[in-house]
Structure formats: C-alpha cells, structure tokens
N, C-alpha and C positions, 0 to 999 in steps of 0.2 A: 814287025818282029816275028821271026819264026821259031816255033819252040818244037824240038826234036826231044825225044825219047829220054837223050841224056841228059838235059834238062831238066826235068820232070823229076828224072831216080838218078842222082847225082851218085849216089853211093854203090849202087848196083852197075856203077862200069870198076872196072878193078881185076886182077888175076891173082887176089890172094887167094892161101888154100880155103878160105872161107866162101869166096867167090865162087868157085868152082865144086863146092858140097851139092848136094843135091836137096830142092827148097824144101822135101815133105822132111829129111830130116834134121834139116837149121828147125823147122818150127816145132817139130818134135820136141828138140834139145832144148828149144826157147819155154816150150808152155811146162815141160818137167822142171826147169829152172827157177821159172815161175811159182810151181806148185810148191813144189820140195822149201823153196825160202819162202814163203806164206806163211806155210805149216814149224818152221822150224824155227826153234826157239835156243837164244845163244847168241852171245857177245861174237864170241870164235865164228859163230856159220856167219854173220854179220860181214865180218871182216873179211872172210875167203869167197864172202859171194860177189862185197864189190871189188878184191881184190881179182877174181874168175872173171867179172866186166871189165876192167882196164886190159885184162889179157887179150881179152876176144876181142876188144875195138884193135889191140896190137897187133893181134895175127893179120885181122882183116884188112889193116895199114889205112884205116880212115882218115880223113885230117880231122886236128887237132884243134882246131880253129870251129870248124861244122860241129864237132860231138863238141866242146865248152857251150856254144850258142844253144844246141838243145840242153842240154843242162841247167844252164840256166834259165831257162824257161821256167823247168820243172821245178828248181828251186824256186822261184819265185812264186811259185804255191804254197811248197812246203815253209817258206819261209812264214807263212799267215800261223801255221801249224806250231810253228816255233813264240810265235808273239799269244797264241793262245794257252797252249797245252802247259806249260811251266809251271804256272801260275796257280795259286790256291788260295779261298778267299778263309785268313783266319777267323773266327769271333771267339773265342774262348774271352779274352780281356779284351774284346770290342772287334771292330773292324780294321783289319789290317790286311795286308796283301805280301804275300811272301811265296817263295818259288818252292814248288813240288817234287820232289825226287822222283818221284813215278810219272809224272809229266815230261819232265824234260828227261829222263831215258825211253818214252814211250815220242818223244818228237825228234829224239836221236836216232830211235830203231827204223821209225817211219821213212828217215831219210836217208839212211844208208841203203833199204830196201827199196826206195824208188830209186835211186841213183844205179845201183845194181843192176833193176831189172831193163831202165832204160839203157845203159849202158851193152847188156845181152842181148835187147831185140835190136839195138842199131848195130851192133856186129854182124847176128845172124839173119834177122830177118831183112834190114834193109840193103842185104847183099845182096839180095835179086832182086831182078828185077818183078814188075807185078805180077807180067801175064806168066812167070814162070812160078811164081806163090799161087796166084788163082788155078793154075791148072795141076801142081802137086794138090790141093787142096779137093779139087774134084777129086783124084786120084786117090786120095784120103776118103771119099766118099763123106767128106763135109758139107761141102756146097750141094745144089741140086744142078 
C-alpha cells in the first residue's frame, strides 16, 4: 500500500479561502482563539465561540462526516466530565447524592469550550498542510 502526502493531511488539499490563508496567521488566529475563550467568562462568548467554530469548518468546506468523528472522539472524554462533575455528595440528613448546579454548568462550559476550540484548529490549522505549519513556524521564530 502506498501512502502519499494526501493521505497523511486529508484536510489540507482543498481551495477554500482558508486553504489559501497563509499558515503563520491561521495559527495566530487559532492560539488568540484559544486564549481569548480560556480567559473569557459568559454564557453569550460560549455560544458565539462554538457558533465562530461551525463557521470556520463552513468556510473551510471540510466534510461533515471527518469533523463529527473528531468530535466525537473528544466527546467521549468530556463525556467522563459530565458523569463526574454534576454530582454532589449531600450529608446534611445523611448521605444522599444529588446533582450540583455549579457542576453541571462548569461540565456544560467545559464542553462547549472544547468543541469550539477543536472545531477552530480543524478549520485553521489543519488546512495546511505540515511542512507549510513547520516552516511559518520557524518563520515565527518558534521552533529552532
């Protein structure tokens, strides 16, 4: 079996305008993205960052089918997140077990936030291909 380039980076053949960006600032745009929803607190930035991820897989014209299978991947972490975080052990009148308000909006946040940020680096960053990330990357004077 012979495995060629496009095999490898499925998603870095394409001519969308994301295709054609230039790599030093897809990753720019991706670790600001990054930073900015880390730090940022908000139902609303929640909802406009993984709704800014559905856009940016749109522009990029990925399939549909590749970005749900990483998805769920990553769900399938966050899902342990969701069977933990809920949950809160009462003892006031003994032991009891009932679900957390601050849990489960803190395994709500967590997932919106990973769903967003994987949804922006599969637009931006995995539209090029490597050797053209590794070498904006020297050119960033990141690597040595």
């Amino acid at each position: 079996m012979a495995f060629t380039q496009d095999s490898f980076e499925p998603l870095a053949q394409g001519d969308s305008l994301l295709h054609k960006l230039d790599p030093r600032a897809k990753m720019i745009a991706a670790a600001l993205f990054c930073l900015l929803l880390a730090m940022g607190p908000g139902w609303v930035m929640l909802g406009a960052a993984l709704g800014m991820g559905i856009a940016v897989v749109a522009i990029a014209r990925l399939p549909i089918r590749y970005i749900a299978g990483r998805l769920a991947v990553v769900n399938v972490f966050i899902a342990f997140l969701w069977i933990m975080l809920p949950w809160s052990l009462q003892t006031e009148e003994g032991w009891s077990l009932a679900i957390d308000p601050v849990g489960l909006r803190t395994a709500l946040a967590v997932t919106l936030k990973a769903n967003a940020i994987v949804l922006v680096m599969l637009g931006l960053v995995s539209t090029s291909p490597m050797v053209r990330l590794l070498h904006g990357l020297h050119h960033m004077r990141v690597s040595n």
